[in-house]
Backbone as a chain_set.jsonl record, in Angstrom:
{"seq": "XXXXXXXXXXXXXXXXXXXXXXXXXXXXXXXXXXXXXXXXXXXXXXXXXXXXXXXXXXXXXXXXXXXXXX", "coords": {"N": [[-78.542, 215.686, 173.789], [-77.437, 216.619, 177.081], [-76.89, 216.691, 180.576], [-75.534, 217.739, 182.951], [-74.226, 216.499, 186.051], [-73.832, 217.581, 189.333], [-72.266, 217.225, 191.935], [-73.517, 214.75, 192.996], [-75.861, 214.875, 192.727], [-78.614, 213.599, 191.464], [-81.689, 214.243, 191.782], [-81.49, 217.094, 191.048], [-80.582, 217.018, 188.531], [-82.611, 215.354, 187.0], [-85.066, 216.974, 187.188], [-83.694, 219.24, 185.366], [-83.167, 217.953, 183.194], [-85.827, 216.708, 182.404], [-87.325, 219.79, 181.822], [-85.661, 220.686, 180.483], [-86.204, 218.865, 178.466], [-89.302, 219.498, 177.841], [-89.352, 221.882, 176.962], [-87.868, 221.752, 174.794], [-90.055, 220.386, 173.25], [-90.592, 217.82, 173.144], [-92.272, 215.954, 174.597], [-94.45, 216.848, 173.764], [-94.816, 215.677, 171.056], [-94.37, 213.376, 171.455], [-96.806, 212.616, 172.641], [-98.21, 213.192, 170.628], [-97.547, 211.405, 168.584], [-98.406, 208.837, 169.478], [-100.377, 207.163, 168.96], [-101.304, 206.108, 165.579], [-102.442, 208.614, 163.319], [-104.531, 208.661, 160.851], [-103.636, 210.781, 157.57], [-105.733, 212.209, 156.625], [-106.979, 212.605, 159.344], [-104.997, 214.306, 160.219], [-104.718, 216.197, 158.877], [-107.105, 217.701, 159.564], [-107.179, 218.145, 162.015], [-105.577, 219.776, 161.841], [-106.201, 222.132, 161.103], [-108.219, 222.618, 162.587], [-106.577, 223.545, 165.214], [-105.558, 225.658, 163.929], [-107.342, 227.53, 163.618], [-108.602, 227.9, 165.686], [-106.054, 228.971, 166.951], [-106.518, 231.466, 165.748], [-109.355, 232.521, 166.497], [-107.716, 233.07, 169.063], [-106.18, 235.088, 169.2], [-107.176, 237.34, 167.914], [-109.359, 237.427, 169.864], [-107.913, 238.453, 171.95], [-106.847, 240.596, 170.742], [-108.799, 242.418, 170.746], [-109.972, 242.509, 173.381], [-107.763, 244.008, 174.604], [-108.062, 246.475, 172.853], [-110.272, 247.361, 173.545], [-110.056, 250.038, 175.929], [-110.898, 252.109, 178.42], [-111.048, 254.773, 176.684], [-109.326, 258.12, 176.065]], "CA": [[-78.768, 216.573, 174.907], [-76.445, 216.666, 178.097], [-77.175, 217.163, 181.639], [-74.222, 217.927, 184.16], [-74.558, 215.87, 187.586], [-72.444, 218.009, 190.198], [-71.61, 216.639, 193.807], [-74.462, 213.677, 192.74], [-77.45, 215.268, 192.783], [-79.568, 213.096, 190.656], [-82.935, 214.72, 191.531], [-81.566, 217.896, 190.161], [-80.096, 216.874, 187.041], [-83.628, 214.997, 186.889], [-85.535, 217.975, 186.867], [-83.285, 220.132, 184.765], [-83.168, 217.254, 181.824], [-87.131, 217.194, 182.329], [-87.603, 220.481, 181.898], [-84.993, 221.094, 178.945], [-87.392, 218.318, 177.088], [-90.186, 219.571, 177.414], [-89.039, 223.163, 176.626], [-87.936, 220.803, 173.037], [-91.468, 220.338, 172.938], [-90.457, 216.304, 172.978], [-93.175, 214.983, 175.38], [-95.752, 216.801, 172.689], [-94.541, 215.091, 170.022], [-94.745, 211.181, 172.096], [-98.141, 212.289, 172.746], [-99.047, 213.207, 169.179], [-96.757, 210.249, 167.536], [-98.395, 207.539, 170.258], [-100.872, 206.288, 168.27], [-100.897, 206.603, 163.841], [-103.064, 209.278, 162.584], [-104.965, 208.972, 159.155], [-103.731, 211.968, 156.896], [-107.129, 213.093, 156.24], [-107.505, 213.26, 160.548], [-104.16, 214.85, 160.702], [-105.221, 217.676, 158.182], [-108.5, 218.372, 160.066], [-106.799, 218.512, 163.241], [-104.008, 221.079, 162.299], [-107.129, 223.314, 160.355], [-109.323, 222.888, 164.195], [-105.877, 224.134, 165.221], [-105.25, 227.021, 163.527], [-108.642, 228.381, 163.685], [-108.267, 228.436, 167.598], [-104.315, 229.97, 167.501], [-106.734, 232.795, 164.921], [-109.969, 233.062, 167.095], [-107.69, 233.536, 170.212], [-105.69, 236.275, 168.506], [-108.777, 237.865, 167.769], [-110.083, 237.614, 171.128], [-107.166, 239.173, 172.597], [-106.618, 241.91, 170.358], [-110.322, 243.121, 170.847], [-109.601, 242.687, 174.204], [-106.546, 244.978, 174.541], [-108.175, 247.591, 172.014], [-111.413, 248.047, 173.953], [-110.055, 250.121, 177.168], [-110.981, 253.361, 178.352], [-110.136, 256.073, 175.925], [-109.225, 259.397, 176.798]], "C": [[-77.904, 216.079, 176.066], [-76.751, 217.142, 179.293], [-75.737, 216.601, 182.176], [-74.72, 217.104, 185.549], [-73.581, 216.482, 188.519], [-73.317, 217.134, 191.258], [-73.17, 215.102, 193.851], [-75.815, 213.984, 193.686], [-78.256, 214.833, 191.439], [-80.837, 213.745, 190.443], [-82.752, 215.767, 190.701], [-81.575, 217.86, 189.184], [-81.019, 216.07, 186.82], [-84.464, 216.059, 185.767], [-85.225, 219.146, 185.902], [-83.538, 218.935, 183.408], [-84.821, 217.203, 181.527], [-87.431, 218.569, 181.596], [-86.96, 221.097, 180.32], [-85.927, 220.176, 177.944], [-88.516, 218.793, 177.091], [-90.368, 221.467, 176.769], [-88.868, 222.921, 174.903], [-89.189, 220.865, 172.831], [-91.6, 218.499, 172.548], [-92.38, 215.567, 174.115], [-94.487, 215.67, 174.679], [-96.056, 215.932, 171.764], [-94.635, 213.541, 170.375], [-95.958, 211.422, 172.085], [-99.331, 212.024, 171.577], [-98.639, 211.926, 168.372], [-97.53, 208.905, 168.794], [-99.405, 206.595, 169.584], [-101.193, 206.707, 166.497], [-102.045, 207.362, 163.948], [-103.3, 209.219, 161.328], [-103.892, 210.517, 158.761], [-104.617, 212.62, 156.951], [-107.206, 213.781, 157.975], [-106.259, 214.457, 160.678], [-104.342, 216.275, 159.825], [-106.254, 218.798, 159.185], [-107.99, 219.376, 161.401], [-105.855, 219.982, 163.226], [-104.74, 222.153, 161.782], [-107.888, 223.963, 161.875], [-107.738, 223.847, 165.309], [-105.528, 225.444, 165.437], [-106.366, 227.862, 163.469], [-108.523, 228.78, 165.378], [-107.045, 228.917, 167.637], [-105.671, 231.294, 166.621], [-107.751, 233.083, 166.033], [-108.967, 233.798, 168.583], [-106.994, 234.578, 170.443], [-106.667, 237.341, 168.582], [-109.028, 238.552, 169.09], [-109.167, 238.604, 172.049], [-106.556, 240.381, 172.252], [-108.563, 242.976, 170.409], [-110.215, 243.217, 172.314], [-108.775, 244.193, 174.829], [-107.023, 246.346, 173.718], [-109.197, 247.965, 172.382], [-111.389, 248.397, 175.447], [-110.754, 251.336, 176.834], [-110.551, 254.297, 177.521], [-110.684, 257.5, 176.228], [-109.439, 260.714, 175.712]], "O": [[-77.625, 214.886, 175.941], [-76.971, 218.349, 179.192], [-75.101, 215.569, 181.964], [-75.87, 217.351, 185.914], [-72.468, 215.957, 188.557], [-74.442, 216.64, 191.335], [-73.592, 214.701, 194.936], [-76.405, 213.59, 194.692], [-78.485, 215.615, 190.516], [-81.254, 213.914, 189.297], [-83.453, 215.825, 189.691], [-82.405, 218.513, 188.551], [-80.453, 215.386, 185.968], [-84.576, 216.128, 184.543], [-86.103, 219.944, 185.575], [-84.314, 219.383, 182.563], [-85.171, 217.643, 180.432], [-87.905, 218.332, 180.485], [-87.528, 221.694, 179.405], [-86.336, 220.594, 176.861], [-89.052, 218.49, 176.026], [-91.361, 222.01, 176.286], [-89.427, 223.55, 174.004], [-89.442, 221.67, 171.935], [-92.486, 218.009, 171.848], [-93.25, 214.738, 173.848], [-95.574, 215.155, 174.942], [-97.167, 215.445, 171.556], [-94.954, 212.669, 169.566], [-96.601, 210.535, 171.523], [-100.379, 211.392, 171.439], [-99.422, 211.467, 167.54], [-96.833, 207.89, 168.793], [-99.27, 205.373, 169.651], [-101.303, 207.923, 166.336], [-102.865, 206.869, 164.722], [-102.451, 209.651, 160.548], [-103.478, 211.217, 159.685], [-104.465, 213.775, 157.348], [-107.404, 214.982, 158.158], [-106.572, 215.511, 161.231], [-104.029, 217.355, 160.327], [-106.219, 220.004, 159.427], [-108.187, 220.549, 161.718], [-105.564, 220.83, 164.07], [-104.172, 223.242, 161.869], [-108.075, 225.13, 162.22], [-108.069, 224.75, 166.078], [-105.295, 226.131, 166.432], [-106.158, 229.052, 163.229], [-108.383, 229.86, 165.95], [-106.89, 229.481, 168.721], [-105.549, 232.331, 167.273], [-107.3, 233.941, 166.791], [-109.356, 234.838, 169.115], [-106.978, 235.119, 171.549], [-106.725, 238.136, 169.52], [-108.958, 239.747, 169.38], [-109.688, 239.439, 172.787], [-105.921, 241.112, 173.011], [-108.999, 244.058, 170.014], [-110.44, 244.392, 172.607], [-109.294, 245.167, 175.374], [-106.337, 247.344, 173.938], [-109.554, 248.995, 171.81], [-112.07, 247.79, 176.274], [-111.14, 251.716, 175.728], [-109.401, 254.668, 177.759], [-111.805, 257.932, 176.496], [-109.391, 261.871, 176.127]]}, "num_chains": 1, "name": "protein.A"}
């Protein structure tokens, strides 16, 4: 990865290299890799997961499909 420094503006080119990592999704991945995970926890976790990305699907298409109808 590469950040530009014009006329030496450090803070910027701070904030822009910030911002491009965590757009990577890098400072997820230190948080999840900081300490080892069993297998077995790392299964559970990505099932507790995906049940919340499905309920909140759910929730928001019931949402959206119960307005006024004409």
């Amino acid at each position: 990865m590469e950040i530009k420094v014009f006329s030496r503006d450090i803070e910027k080119a701070l904030r822009n290299l910030k911002k491009k990592l965590q757009v990577d999704g890098l400072f997820g991945e230190l948080k999840k890799r900081r300490f080892y995970e069993k297998p077995s926890v790392k299964k559970k976790t990505k099932q507790l997961e995906a049940e919340k990305r499905r309920r909140k699907l759910l929730k928001r298409s019931r949402a959206s499909g119960s307005g006024p109808r004409s």
